[in-house]
C-alpha positions as CSV (number, residue, x, y, z in Angstrom):
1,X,-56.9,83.1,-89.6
2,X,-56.8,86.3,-87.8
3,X,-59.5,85.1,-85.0
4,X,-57.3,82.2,-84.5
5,X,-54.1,83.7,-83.4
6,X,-55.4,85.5,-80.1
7,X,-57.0,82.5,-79.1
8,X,-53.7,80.2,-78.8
9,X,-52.2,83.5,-77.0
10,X,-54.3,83.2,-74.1
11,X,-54.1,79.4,-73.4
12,X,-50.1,79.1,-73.5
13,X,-50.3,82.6,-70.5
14,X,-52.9,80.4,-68.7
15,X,-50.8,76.9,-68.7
16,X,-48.0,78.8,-68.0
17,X,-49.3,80.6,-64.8
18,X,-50.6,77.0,-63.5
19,X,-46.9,75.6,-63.9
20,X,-45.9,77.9,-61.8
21,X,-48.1,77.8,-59.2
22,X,-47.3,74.2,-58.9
23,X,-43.6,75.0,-58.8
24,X,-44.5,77.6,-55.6
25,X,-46.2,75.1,-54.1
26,X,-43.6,71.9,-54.1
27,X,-41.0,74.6,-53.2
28,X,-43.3,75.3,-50.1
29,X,-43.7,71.3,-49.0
30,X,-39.8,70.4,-49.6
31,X,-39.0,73.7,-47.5
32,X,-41.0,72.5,-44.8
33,X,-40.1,69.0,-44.9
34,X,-36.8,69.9,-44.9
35,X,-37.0,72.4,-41.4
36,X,-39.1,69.1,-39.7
37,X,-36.3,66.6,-40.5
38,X,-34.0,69.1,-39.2
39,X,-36.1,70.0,-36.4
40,X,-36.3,65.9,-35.5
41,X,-32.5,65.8,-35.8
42,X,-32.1,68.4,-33.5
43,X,-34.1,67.1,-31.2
44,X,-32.8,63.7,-30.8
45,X,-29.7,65.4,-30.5
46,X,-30.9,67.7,-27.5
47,X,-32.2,64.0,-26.2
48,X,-28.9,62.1,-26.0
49,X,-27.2,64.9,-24.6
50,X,-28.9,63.6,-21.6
51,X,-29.7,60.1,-22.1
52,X,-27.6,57.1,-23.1
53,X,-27.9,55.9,-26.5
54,X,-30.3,52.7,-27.7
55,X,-28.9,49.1,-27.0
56,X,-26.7,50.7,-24.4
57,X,-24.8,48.2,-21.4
58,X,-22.8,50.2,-18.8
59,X,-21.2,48.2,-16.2
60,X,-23.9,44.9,-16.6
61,X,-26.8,47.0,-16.3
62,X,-28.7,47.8,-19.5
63,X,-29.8,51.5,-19.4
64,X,-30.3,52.5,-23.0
65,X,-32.1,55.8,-23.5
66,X,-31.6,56.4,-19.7
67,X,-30.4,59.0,-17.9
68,X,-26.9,59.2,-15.6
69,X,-29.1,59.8,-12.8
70,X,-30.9,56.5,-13.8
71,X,-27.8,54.4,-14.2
72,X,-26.4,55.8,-10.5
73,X,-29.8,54.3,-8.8
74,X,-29.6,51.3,-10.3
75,X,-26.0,50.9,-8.9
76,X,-27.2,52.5,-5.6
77,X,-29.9,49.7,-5.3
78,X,-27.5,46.7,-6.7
79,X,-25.0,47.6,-3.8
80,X,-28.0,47.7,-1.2
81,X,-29.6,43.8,-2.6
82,X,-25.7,42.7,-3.6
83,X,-25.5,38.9,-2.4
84,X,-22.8,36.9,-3.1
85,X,-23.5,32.8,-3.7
86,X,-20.1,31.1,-2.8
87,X,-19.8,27.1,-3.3
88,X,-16.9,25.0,-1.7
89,X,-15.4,22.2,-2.9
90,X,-18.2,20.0,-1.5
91,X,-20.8,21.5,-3.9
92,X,-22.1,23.2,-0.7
93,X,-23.4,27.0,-0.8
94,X,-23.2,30.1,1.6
95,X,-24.2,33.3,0.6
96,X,-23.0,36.6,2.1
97,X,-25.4,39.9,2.2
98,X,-24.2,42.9,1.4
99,X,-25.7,44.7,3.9
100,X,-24.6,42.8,6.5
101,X,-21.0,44.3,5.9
102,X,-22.2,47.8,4.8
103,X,-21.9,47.2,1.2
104,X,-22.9,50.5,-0.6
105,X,-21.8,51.7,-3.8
106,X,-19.9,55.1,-4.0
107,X,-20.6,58.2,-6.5
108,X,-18.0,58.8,-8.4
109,X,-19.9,60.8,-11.4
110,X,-18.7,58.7,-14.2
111,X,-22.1,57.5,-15.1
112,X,-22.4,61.8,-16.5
113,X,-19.0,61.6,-17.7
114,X,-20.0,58.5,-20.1
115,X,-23.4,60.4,-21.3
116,X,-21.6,63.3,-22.0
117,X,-18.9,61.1,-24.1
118,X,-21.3,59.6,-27.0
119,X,-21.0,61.4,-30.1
120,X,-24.6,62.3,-30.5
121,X,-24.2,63.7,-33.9
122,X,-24.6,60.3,-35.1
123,X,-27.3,59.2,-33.2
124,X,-28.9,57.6,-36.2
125,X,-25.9,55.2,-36.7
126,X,-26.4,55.2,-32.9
127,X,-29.3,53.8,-33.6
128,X,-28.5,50.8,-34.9
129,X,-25.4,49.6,-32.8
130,X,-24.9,48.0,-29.7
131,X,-22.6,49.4,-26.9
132,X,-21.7,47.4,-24.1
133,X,-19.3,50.1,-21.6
134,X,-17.1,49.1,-18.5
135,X,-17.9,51.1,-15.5
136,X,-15.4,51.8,-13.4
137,X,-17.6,51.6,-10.0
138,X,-16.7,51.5,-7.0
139,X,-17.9,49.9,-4.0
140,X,-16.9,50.4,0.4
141,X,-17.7,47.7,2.6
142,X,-16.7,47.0,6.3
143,X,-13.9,44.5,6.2
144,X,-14.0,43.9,9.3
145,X,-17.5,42.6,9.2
146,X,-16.7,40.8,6.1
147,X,-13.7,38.7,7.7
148,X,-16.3,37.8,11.1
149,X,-18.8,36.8,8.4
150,X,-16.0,34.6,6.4
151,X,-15.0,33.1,9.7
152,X,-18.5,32.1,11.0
153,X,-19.4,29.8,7.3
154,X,-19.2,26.2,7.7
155,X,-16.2,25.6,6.0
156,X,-14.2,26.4,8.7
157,X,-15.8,23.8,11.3
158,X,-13.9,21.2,12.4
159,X,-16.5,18.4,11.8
160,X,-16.8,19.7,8.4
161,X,-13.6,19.7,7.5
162,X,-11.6,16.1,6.2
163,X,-7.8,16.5,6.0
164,X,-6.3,15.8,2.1
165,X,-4.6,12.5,2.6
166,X,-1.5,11.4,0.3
167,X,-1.8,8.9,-2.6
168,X,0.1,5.7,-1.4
169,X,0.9,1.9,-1.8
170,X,-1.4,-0.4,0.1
171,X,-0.5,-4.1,0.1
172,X,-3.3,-6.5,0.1
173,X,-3.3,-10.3,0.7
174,X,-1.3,-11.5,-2.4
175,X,-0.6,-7.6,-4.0
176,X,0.0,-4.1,-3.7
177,X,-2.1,-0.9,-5.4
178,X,-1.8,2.4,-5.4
179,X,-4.5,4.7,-3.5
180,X,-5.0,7.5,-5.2
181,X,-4.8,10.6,-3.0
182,X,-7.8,12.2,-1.5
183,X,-7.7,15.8,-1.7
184,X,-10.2,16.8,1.5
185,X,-11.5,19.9,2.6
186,X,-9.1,21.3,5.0
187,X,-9.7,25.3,4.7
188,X,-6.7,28.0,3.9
189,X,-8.0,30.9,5.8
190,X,-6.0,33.7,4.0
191,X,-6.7,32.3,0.8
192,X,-10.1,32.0,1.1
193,X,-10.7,35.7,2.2
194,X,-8.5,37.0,-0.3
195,X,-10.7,35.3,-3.3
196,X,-14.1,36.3,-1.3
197,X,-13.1,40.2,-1.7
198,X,-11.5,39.9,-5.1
199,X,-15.0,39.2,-6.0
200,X,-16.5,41.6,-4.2
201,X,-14.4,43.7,-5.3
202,X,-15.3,42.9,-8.8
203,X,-18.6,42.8,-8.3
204,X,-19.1,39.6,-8.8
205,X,-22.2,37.9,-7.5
206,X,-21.3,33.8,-7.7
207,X,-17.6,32.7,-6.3
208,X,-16.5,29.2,-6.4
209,X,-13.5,28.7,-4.2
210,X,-11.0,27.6,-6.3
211,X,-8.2,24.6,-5.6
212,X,-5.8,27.3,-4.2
213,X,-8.4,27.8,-1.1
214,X,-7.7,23.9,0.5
215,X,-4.6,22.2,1.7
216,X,-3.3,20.2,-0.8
217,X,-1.7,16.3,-0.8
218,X,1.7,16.4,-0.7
219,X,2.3,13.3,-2.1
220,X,0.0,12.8,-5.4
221,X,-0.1,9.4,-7.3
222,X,2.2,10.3,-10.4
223,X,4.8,11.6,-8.1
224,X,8.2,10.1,-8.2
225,X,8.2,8.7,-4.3
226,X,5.1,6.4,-5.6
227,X,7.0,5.8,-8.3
228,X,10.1,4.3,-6.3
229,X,8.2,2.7,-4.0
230,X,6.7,0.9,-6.5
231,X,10.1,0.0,-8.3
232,X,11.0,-1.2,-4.5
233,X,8.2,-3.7,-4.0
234,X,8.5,-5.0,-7.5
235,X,12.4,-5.9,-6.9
236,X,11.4,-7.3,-3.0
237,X,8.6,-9.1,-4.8
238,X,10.9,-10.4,-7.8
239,X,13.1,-12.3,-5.6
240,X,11.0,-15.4,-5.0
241,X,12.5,-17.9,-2.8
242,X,11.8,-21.8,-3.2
243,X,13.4,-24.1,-1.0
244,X,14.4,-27.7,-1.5
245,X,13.4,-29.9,0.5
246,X,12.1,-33.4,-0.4
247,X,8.3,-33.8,-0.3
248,X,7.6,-30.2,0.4
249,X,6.3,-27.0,-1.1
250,X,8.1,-24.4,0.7
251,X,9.0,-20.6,-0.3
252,X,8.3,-17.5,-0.4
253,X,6.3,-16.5,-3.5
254,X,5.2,-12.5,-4.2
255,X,2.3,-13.2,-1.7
256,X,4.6,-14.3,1.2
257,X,7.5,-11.9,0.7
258,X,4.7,-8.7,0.8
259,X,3.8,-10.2,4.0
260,X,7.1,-9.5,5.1
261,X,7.4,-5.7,4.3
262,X,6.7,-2.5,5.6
263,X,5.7,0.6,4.1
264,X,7.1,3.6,5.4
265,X,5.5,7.0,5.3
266,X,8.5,8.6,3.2
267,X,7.7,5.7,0.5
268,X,10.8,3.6,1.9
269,X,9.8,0.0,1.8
270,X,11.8,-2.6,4.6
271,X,12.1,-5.9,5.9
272,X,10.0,-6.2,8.9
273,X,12.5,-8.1,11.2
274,X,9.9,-9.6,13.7
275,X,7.9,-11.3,10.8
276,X,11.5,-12.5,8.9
277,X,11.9,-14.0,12.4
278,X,9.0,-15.3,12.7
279,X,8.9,-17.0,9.1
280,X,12.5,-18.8,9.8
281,X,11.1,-20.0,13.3
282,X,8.5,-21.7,11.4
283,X,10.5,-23.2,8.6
284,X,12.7,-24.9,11.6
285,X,9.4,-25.9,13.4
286,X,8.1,-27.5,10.7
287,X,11.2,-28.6,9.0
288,X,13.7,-29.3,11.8
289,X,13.2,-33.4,12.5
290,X,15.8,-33.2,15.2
291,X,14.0,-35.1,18.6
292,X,10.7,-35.5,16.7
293,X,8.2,-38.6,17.9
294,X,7.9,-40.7,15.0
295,X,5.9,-43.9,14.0
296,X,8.5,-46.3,12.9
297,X,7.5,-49.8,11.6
298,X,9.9,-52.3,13.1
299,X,11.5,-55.4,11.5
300,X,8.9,-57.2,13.4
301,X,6.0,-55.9,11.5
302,X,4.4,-53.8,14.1
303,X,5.1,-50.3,14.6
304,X,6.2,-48.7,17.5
305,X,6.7,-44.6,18.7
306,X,9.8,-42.9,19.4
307,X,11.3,-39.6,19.8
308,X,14.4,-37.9,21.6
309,X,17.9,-38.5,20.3
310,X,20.1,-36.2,18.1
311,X,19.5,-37.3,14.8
312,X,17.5,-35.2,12.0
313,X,17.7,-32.2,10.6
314,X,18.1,-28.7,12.1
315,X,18.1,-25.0,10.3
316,X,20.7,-22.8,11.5
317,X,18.1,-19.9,12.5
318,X,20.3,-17.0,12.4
319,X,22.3,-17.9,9.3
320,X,18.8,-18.7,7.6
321,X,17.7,-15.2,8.1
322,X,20.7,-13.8,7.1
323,X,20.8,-15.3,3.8
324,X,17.2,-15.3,3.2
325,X,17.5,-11.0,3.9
326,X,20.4,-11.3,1.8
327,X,18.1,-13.2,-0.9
328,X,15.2,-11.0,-0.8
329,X,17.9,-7.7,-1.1
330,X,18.6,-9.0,-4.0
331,X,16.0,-9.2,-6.1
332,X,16.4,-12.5,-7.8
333,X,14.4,-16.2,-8.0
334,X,16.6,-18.1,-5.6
335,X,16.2,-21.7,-5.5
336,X,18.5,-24.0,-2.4
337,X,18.2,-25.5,1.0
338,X,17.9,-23.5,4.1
339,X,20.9,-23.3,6.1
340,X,20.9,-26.3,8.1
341,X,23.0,-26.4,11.3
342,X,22.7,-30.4,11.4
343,X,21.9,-32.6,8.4
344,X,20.5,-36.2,8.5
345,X,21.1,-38.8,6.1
346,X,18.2,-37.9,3.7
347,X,16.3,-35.1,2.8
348,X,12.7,-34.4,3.8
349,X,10.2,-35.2,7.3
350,X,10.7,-38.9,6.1
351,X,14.1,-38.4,6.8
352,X,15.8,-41.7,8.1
353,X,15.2,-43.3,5.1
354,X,15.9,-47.1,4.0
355,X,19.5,-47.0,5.4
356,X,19.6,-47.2,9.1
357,X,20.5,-49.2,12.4
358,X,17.9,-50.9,14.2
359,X,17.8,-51.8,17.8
360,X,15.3,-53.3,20.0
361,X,16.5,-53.0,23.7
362,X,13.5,-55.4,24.6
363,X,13.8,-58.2,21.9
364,X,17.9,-58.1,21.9
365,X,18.1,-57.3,18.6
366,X,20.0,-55.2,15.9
367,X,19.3,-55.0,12.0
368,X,21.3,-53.0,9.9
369,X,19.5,-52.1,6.3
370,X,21.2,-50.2,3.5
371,X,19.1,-49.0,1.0
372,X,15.9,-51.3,1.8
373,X,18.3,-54.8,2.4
374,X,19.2,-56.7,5.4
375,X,22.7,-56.6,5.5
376,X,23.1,-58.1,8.5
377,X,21.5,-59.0,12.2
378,X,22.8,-59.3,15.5
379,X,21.9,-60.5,19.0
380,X,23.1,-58.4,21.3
381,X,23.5,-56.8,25.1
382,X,22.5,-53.6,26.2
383,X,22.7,-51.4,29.3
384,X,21.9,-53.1,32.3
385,X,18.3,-51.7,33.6
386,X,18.8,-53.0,37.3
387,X,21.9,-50.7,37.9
388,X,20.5,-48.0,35.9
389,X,22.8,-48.3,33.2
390,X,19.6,-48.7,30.6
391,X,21.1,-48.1,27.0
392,X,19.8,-44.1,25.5
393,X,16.5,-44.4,23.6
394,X,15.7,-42.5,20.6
395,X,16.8,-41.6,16.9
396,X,20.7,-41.0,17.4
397,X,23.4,-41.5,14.0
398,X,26.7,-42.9,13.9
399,X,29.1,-40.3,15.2
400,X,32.5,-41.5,14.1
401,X,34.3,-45.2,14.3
402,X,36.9,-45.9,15.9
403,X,39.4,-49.0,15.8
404,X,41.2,-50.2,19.0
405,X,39.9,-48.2,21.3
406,X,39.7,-48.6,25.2
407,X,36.3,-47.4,26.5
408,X,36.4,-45.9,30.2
409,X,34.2,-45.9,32.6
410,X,33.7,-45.5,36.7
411,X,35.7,-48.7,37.6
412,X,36.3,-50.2,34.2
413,X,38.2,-50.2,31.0
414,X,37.5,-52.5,28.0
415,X,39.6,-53.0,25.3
416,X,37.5,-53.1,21.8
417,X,38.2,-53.4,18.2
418,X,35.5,-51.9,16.5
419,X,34.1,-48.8,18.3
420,X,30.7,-47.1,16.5
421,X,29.3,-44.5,19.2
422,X,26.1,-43.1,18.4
423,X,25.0,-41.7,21.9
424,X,27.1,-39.4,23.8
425,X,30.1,-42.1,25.2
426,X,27.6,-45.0,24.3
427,X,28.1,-47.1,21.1
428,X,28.1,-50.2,19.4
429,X,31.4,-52.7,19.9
430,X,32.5,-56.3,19.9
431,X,32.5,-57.7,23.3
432,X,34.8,-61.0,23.0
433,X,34.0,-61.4,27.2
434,X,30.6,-62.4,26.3
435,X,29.8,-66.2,25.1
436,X,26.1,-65.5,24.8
437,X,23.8,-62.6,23.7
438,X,19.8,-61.9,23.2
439,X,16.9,-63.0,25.6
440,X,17.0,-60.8,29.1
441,X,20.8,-60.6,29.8
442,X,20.3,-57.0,30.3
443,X,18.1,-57.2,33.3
444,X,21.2,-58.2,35.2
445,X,24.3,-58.3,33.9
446,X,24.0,-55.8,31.3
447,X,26.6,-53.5,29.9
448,X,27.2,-50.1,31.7
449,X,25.5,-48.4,28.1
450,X,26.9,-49.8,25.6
451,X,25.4,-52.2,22.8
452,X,27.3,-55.4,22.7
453,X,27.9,-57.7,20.1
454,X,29.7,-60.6,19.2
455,X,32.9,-59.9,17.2
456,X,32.3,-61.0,13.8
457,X,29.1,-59.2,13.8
458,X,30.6,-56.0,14.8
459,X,33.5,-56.2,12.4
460,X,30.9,-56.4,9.9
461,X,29.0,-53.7,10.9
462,X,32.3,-51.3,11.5
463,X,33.4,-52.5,7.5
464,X,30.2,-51.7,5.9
465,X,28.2,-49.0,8.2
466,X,28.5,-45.3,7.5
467,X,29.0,-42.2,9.2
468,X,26.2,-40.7,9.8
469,X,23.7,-43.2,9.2
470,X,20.8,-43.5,11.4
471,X,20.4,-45.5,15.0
472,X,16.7,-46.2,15.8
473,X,17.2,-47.6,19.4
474,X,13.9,-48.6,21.3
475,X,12.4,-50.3,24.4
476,X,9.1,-52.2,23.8
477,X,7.7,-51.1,27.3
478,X,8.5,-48.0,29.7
479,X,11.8,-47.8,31.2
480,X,12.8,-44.9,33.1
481,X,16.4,-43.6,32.1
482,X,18.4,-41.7,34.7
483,X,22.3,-42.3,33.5
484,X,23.9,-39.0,32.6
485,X,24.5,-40.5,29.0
486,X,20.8,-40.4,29.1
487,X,20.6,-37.4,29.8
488,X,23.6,-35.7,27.7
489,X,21.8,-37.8,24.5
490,X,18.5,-36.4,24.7
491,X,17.5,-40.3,25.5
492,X,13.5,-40.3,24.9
493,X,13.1,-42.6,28.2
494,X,15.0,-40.4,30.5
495,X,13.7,-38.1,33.4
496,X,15.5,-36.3,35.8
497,X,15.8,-37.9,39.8
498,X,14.4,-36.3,42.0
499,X,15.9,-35.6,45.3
500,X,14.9,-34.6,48.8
C-alpha cells in the first residue's frame, strides 16, 4: 500500500496541469474572436459613415452602399439625358429634351447631409431593411426656351386642332335625338405650360395633359338646357292635330309638326313661320274646292267638265294659322275642321253631293235632286247668246230667295214672284211673259242672264230648294262669256274683250 499512494499523486498534478492548459487556450480563441467581431463592427461602421446603407432609394435612384458623391453624378447625368414624353388628348406624343432648354440639375449638398443622417450604429439591422428617401433636388432650366419649345408642338396647329362642339337636339325625319357633345382638341395655352413645368419641376418624365388643358363644351348632354329642350319638343310634338274632312287623312302627326320647328342655339325651340305658312297654303290647295274643274255626270248619262263659279269650299288662311299656332302651343291632340272662310253643302273633294241644281244651257234643261231623287224638272230659257247676255257657267249655290221682287236691268224691270239668284244679279224665276220654254229660244230672244221658268215650276223650286244648295250650270259646246255678271261670277266661259 505504501507504493500505491505516490503513484495516484502524480497522475491527478498531471490531469490537472492539462485542464488548465486547455482553459489558457479557449480563453486565447474567444479573446481573439471577440477583438475580430469588434474589429468587423467597426469597420462597417467606418464604411457607412461614407456610404449609403444596403436596399437604399434616394430621390428614384437606387444607390445603396454608394457614396454622396455617387448619388450627385447620377443626378448630374439624369438632368443632362432628362426627356420628358407628353401625350395629348389624341393619344399623340411629343417629347421635350432637357437640353434643349438648359436642363441641369443644381448642387445643393443634401445627397452628404442624408449619408451623414443614417444611424450607422445599427448597420446590421440596416442590413436587413429597405429605405426608400425623398430628395429634395433641384433643377434650373431656361423658361424661355421651354415656352418656344411648348409653342412650336403640334397641338397648337390650327389644322390639328378640332373645336369642342356642344351636345344638342337634332331632329331627323319622324324624331329628334340628342348628340352627345364632342369634346375636341382646342389648346389652352396657359394651362398647358403650367402642367408641362409642374412636371418638370417634379421631375417627372411622362405627362399626360389632363382635361383642364382643352376648351371645354359648354353645353354637355345632362345639362338642364337639353333637358328643356327636350320637355319643349315633346309638348310641340304632343299636340297632334287631325283634321276632319270627309274622305281624307289629313293632320299633323309628331313627324309633321317636327317639320315645323326650329332649334335655336340657346335650346329654345319655335314655330318656323315660313313652313306653318306653307303647310296651311297647302291644306287650302288641296282642300279649297272653290272654282275647281270637275267631271260631273249629267242627267243625261254622259259626263261633262266644268269649273269657275263660287261654290265649294275655302280655308280662311290666316285664321287657319292662327288656330293651328294656337293648337300646336298648346300641347294637346286636337281633332276639328280647318277654319273655312266659305263652306259648301257637304264635306269633302266630292263636295256637291246628291243635292243640287242642274242646268244645261245647251239642252234647256233644269233638274233639281235632293238627296239622290228627282224632285222635279223644268224647261227653261237662258241668257240670250246673240246679245251677249249668255247665262254664267260654272258651280255657283243658291244665295238667298227672295219673293216679289222686281229685277233691274239697263232698260228693263220685271216683276217676279219667286226669285233664287245663284250668280252675281243672275238667278232662277218664274217668267209668266213666256208661253214656251226649251229647244233654242236662247239663241235669240233669250233672257238678259237670267234662268226662266214657267211659274208652277219655280214656285216649286222656291218651296222646296235650300240655301245654299249647289247650281251646276253648263254649256254643251264653247261659248264665250263677256257680260259683267260673267265676269263678277267667276263664270267658267268668260274672257275678258279685248279692245283697240
Amino acid at each position: 500500500n505504501g507504493s500505491w499512494a505516490p503513484a495516484a499523486a502524480r497522475l491527478m498534478r498531471a490531469e490537472l496541469e492539462k485542464q488548465t492548459t486547455s482553459l489558457r487556450v479557449l480563453r486565447g480563441i474567444l479573446c481573439g474572436t471577440g477583438a475580430a467581431v469588434i474589429g468587423v463592427y467597426a469597420g462597417f461602421c467606418v464604411y457607412y459613415h461614407g456610404h449609403y446603407f444596403p436596399h437604399t432609394t434616394i430621390g428614384g435612384i437606387s444607390c445603396g452602399n454608394q457614396t454622396a458623391d455617387d448619388l450627385e453624378a447620377k443626378n448630374i447625368a439624369s438632368a443632362q439625358n432628362y426627356q420628358l414624353h407628353i401625350t395629348d388628348r389624341k393619344g399623340n406624343k411629343y417629347t421635350l429634351s432637357g437640353s434643349d432648354f438648359s436642363y441641369t440639375y443644381k448642387r445643393s449638398g443634401e445627397e452628404q447631409s442624408l449619408v451623414k443622417q443614417q444611424k450607422i450604429l445599427l448597420w446590421p439591422v440596416a442590413l436587413f431593411q429597405k429605405h426608400q428617401i425623398d430628395l429634395n433636388r433641384s433643377f434650373h432650366y431656361d423658361e424661355t426656351a421651354l415656352n418656344q419649345l411648348t409653342d412650336a408642338l403640334a397641338i397648337f396647329d390650327p389644322s390639328y386642332i378640332e373645336a369642342p362642339e356642344n351636345a344638342h337636339l337634332r331632329i331627323m325625319d319622324d324624331d329628334y335625338t340628342i348628340v352627345n357633345e364632342t369634346p375636341g382638341n382646342t389648346p389652352i395655352r396657359d394651362e398647358i405650360i403650367k402642367e408641362i413645368q409642374k412636371a418638370i419641376d417634379d421631375q417627372e418624365t411622362t405627362l399626360t395633359l389632363s382635361d383642364a388643358c382643352y376648351e371645354k363644351p359648354s353645353v354637355t348632354a345632362d345639362d338642364q338646357q337639353i333637358a328643356d329642350t327636350v320637355s319643349q319638343l315633346d309638348r310641340y310634338m304632343a299636340a297632334t292635330v287631325t283634321y276632319e274632312i270627309k274622305g281624307a287623312d289629313e293632320g299633323l302627326d309628331k313627324a309633321g309638326i317636327l317639320s315645323l320647328l326650329d332649334l335655336k342655339k340657346d335650346g329654345s325651340v319655335s314655330i318656323n313661320d315660313t313652313r306653318l305658312t306653307s303647310y296651311v297654303q297647302h291644306l287650302a290647295s288641296t282642300y279649297n274646292t272653290y272654282g275647281d274643274v270637275r267631271k260631273f255626270k249629267t242627267s243625261k248619262g254622259d259626263t261633262v267638265k266644268i269649273g269657275g263659279g263660287d261654290y265649294g269650299w275655302v280655308i280662311d288662311k290666316s285664321k287657319e294659322k292662327k288656330e293651328l299656332l294656337k293648337d300646336l302651343k298648346g300641347g294637346k291632340p286636337v281633332k276639328r275642321e280647318p277654319v273655312y272662310e266659305q263652306r259648301a253643302m257637304q264635306s269633302g273633294l266630292d263636295d256637291i253631293g246628291n243635292t243640287y241644281v242642274e242646268i244645261d244651257y245647251t239642252s234647256q234643261h233644269l233638274w233639281y235632286y235632293k238627296d239622290g231623287s228627282l224632285v222635279t224638272d223644268t224647261g227653261i230659257v237662258s241668257g240670250n247668246i246673240s246679245r251677249g247676255n249668255g247665262s254664267p257657267d260654272g258651280i255657283f249655290k243658291i244665295a238667298y230667295k227672295q219673293k216679289d221682287a222686281t229685277l233691274v236691268g239697263e232698260n228693263y224691270a220685271s216683276d217676279v214672284r219667286y226669285f233664287m239668284p245663284f250668280a252675281y244679279n243672275v238667278g232662277i224665276h218664274d217668267a209668266s211673259w213666256r208661253s214656251t220654254f226649251g229647244k233654242e229660244i236662247y239663241k235669240t230672244s233669250g233672257s238678259h242672264g237670267c234662268i226662266n221658268v214657267p211659274p208652277k215650276k219655280a214656285k216649286k223650286l222656291f218651296q222646296t230648294l235650300q240655301v245654299g244648295t249647289p247650281v251646276i250650270a253648263y254649256y254643251r259646246e264653247p261659248v264665250t262669256l263677256t257680260a259683267e255678271n260673267t265676269r263678277i261670277s267667276n263664270a267658267y266661259s268668260y274672257k275678258a274683250e279685248t279692245g283697240l
